[in-house]
N, C-alpha and C positions, 0 to 999 in steps of 0.2 A: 391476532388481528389479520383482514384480511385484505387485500386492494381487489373491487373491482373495475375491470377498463374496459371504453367500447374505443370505437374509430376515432380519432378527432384531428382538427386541422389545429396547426398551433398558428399565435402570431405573439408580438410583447419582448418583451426584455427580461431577463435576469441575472440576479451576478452570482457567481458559481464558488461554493464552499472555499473554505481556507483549507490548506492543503494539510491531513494527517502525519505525512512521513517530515515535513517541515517541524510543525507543532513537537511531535517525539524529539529531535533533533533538536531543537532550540531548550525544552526543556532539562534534556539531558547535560547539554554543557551549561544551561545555567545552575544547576546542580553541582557542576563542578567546578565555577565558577568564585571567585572572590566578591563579593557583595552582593547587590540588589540589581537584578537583572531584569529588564521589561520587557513580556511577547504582546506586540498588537495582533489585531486580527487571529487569535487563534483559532483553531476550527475546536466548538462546545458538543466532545463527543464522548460515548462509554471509554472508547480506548483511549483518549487522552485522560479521561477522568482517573483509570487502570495507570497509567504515567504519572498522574499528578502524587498518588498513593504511593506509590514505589520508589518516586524521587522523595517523598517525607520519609519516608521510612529509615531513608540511607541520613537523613538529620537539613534537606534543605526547608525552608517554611515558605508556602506558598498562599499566594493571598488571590483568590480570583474576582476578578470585578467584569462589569457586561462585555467591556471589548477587548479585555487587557488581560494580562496574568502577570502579579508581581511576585519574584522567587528569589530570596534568600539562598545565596548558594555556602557548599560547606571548604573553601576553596580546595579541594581536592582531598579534604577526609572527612572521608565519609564513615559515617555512626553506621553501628553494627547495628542491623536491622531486628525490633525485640519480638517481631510477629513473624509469622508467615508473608508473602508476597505473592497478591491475585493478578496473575496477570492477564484476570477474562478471558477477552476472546483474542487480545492482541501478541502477533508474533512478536513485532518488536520489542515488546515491554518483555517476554520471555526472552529472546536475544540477549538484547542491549542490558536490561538488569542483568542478566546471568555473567554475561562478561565481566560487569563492573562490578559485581559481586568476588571475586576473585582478586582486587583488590583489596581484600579487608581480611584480617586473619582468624575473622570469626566466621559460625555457619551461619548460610544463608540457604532456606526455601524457598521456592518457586514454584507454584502452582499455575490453572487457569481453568477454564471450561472443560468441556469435554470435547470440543474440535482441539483446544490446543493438549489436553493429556493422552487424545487419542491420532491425532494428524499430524499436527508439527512437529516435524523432528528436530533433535534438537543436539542428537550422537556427535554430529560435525565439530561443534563447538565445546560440548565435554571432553570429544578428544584430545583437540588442541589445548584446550586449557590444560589438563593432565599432564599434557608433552612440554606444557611450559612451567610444572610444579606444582600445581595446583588438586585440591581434592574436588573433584567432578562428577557426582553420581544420577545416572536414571535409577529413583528409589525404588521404582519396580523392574528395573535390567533390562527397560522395552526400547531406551534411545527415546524416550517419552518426559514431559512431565508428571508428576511430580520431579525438582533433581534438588538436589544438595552441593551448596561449593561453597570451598572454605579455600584461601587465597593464605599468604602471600602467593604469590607469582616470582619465581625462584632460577626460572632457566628461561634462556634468552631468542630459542628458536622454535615453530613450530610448521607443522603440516593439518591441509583441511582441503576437505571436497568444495568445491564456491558456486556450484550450480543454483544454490540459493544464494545471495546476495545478503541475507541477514548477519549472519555471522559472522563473516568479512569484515563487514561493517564494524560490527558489537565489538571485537576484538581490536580495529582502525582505533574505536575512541577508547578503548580501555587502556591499552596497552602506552597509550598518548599521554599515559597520568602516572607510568610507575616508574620508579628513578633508572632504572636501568634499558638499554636499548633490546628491543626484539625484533627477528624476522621471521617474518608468515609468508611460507608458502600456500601457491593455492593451485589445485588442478582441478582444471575444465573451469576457468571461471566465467562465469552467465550473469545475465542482469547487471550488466556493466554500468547502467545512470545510473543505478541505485547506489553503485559502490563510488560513482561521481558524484553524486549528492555527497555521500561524507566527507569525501577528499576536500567536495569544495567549503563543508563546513569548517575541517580542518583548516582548511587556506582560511576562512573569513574570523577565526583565532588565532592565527598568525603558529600553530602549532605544524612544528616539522614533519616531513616524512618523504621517502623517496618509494616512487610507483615503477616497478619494471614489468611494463606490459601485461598489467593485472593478473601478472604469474608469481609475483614477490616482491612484500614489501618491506623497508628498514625502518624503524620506527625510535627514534632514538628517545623517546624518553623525556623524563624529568619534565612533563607540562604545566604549565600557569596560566591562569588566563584570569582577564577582569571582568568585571560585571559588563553588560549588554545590552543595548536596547536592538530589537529585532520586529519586523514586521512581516508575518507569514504572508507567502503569497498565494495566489489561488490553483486550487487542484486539479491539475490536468486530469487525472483519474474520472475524479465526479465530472468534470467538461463534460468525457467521452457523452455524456446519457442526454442530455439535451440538443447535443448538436447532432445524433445519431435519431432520435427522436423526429427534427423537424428534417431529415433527409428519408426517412422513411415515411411520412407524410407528405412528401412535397409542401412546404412549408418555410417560412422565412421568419426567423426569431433573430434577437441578437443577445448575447451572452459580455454582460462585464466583469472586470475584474481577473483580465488575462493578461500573463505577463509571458511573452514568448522567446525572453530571455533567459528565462530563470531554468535549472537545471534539469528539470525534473522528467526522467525516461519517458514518460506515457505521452507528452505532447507529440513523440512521433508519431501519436495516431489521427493526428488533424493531417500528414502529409500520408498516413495509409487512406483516408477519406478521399485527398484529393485524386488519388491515383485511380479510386473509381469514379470518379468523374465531379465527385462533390463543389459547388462554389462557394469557397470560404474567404473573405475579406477579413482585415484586421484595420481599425482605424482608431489610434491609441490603444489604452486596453479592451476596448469594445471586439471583443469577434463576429461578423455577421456571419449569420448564413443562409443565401440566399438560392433561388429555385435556379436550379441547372441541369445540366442535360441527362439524360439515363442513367443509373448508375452500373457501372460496369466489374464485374468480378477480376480479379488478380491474384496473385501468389505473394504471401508475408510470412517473411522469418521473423515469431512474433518478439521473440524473447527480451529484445531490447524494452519492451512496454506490455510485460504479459499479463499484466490485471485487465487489459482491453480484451483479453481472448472471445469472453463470453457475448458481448456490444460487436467485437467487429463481426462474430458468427452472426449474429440476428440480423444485421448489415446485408452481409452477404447472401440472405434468403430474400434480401427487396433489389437484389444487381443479377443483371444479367449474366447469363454463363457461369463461371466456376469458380470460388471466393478457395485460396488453398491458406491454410493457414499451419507452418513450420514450429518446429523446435520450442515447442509452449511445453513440453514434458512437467517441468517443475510447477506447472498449474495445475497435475494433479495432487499439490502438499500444501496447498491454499484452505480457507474455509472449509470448500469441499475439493471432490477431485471436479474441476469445473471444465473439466474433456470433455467427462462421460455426464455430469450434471446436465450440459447447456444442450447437447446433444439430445437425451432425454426427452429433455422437453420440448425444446423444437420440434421433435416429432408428434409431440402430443399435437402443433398447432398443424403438421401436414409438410413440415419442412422436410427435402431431399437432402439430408445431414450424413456424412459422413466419418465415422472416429478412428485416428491413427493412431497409433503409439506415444506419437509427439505433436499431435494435433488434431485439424478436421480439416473435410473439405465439406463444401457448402455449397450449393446447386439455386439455381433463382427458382423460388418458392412461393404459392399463392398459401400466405398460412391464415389460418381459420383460428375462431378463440375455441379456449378449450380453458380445464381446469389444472389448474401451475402450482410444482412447488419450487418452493425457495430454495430447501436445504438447509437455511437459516444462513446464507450469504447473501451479505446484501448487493454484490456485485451481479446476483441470480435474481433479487428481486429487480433492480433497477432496470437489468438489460431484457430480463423478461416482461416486464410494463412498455419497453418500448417496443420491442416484437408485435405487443397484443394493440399499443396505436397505430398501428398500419392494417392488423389484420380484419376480417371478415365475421362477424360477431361478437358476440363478450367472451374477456377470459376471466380469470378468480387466478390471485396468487395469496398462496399462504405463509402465514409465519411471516410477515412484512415488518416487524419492526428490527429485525435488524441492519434496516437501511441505515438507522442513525450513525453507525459505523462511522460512515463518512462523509454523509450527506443528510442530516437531519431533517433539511426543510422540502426535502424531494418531493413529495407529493406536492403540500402547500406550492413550489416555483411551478413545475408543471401544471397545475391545475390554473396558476395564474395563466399560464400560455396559452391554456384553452383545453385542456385534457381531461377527458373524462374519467375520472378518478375517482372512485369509490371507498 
């Protein structure tokens, strides 16, 4: 399938997806939960469906209904998995399952796509497991999926590279469920909200652990937890693509279902917005965004919110002067490597785009439509539809359904707003 866009002016309102990394997150501890656990609002996506599959497998039973998901959890033992485990297109269901797989004294397989058998690495996290007892294998010796892990979990320390935030993670909640206490170190660690998302998951199960400056943590073990009711909030990530949208149109939309307390790393990019000049109001959970003065280019160390990398480049080809964007390195072990992807194609539309080692710089650009690919990230489709509402003709992007990802109703909310959407 394929979207085509011409220029359009947005106006209207809509409210922006349930957040992905929440929804994995909630599922996963009610999985390891004691009883019947409730997610409202969850976001209805492949990668959540990939989670819902892989927390049955481990023995929790999940019942889904239009706004809700009711999950039987196994209170922390978990059934030896009798299949293989797909974990499509999602890191974290490769992550998070592989950790908790380690747990169990049986094998456990792990597959996915071919972005995740051939992109996501996954060595980080096999090695720690190993260094903590465990049998951890790439079954082709690439640091790839397909892996094999067979647990217990036997020694009480380990080491790991944290430039990805995944793992960290995966290991935060595993290790939180075996009787015995563990500490992980971590060098170079990155994507610090993401590693606060689980922390504060952890806090809101009332499950222990001590943080020393996200270079090492004590994890003492032996967790319990009881069933749950939980209400996902909305997805800073998906936000970025509407409110970038009607800034590149000079356009005023309002976006609901924002909650700008809630942890989630990527809202730093409503304050990278404002720094170039963007007028953003918040009145309850209603975000507006309203027409203001030029937009003006700046310097972003992205890492704190680097799924924005792609949205803020396109950004930066409707701002004046010189959009520099830092330390996004581990964007290239995403979907695609979405450096050299967004780059790419920016050029295709006439953008003055520039590619670093650990980012781009970005120059204000008259872009023209032109003909787009995706890569088959939907963070390429999204932020490229918004490129081509600003630009100068029609553009064509291909491979477009993997927006469902994280934003299923994409087209459909934009086309409400006024977008010419094909």
């Amino acid at each position: 399938m394929n979207f085509k866009i011409t220029p359009s002016k947005l106006k209207g309102k809509v409210k922006v997806p349930s957040s992905k990394s929440h929804t994995h997150r909630a599922l996963l501890f009610a999985l390891l939960a004691e009883g019947l656990s409730t997610i409202h609002n969850y976001l209805d996506s492949p990668d959540i469906d990939a989670m819902i599959a892989a927390i049955e497998a481990f023995g929790a039973k999940v019942k889904k209904k239009e706004e809700s998901l009711e999950v039987f959890g196994v209170n922390g033992n978990l059934e030896p998995p009798v299949d293989i485990i797909d974990a499509k297109n999602s890191g974290i269901v490769l992550r998070f399952i592989g950790a908790l797989s380690a747990l169990t004294s049986s094998y456990t397989v792990i597959t996915g796509d071919h972005s995740i058998r051939t992109r996501r690495p996954i060595k980080p996290l096999l090695s720690a497991l190993e260094e903590l007892g465990a049998e951890a294998k790439s079954m082709r010796g690439d640091g790839y999926a397909p892996v094999i892990i067979k647990g217990p979990l036997t020694k009480g320390k380990c080491h790991l590279d944290g430039k990805d935030s995944q793992p960290v993670s995966a290991l935060l909640v595993a290790t939180s469920f075996r009787e015995e206490k563990t500490v992980i170190h971590v060098k170079d660690p990155g994507e610090k909200p993401w590693i606060d998302m689980t922390l504060n998951w952890l806090d809101l199960m009332n499950l222990p652990y001590k943080n020393h400056d996200y270079e090492m943590y004590e994890i003492p073990g032996g967790g319990h937890i009881k069933a749950f009711e939980y209400n996902v909030p909305g997805d800073f990530s998906s936000l970025a693509f509407p409110v970038a949208a009607a800034l590149v149109t000079d356009s005023e939309i309002c976006i609901d279902n924002v909650d700008l307390t809630d942890v989630q790393g990527d809202k730093k990019l409503l304050d990278a917005f404002k720094k170039m000049g963007a007028n953003l109001l918040m009145e309850g959970t209603t975000l507006q965004v309203k027409k203001g003065p030029p937009l003006e280019g700046a310097t972003f160390d992205i890492n704190d919110y680097i799924d924005s990398i792609t949205i803020l480049a396109v950004v930066g080809c409707y701002a004046s002067g010189e959009t520099v964007i830092t330390n996004a390195q581990i964007a290239r072990e995403k979907e695609c490597d979405r450096i050299t992807a967004i780059r790419a194609e920016l050029k295709k539309m006439g953008a003055d785009i520039e590619e670093k080692e650990d980012g781009l710089i970005v120059r204000s650009s008259k872009l023209k439509g032109a003909p787009l690919h995706s890569y088959h990230d939907h963070r390429m489709v999204m932020s490229l539809c918004v490129a081509a509402l600003g630009a100068e003709g029609a553009s064509t992007i291909q491979d477009i359904e993997c927006v469902a990802k994280t934003y299923p109703n994409f087209k459909q909310h934009m086309v409400s707003l006024g977008a010419n959407i094909e």
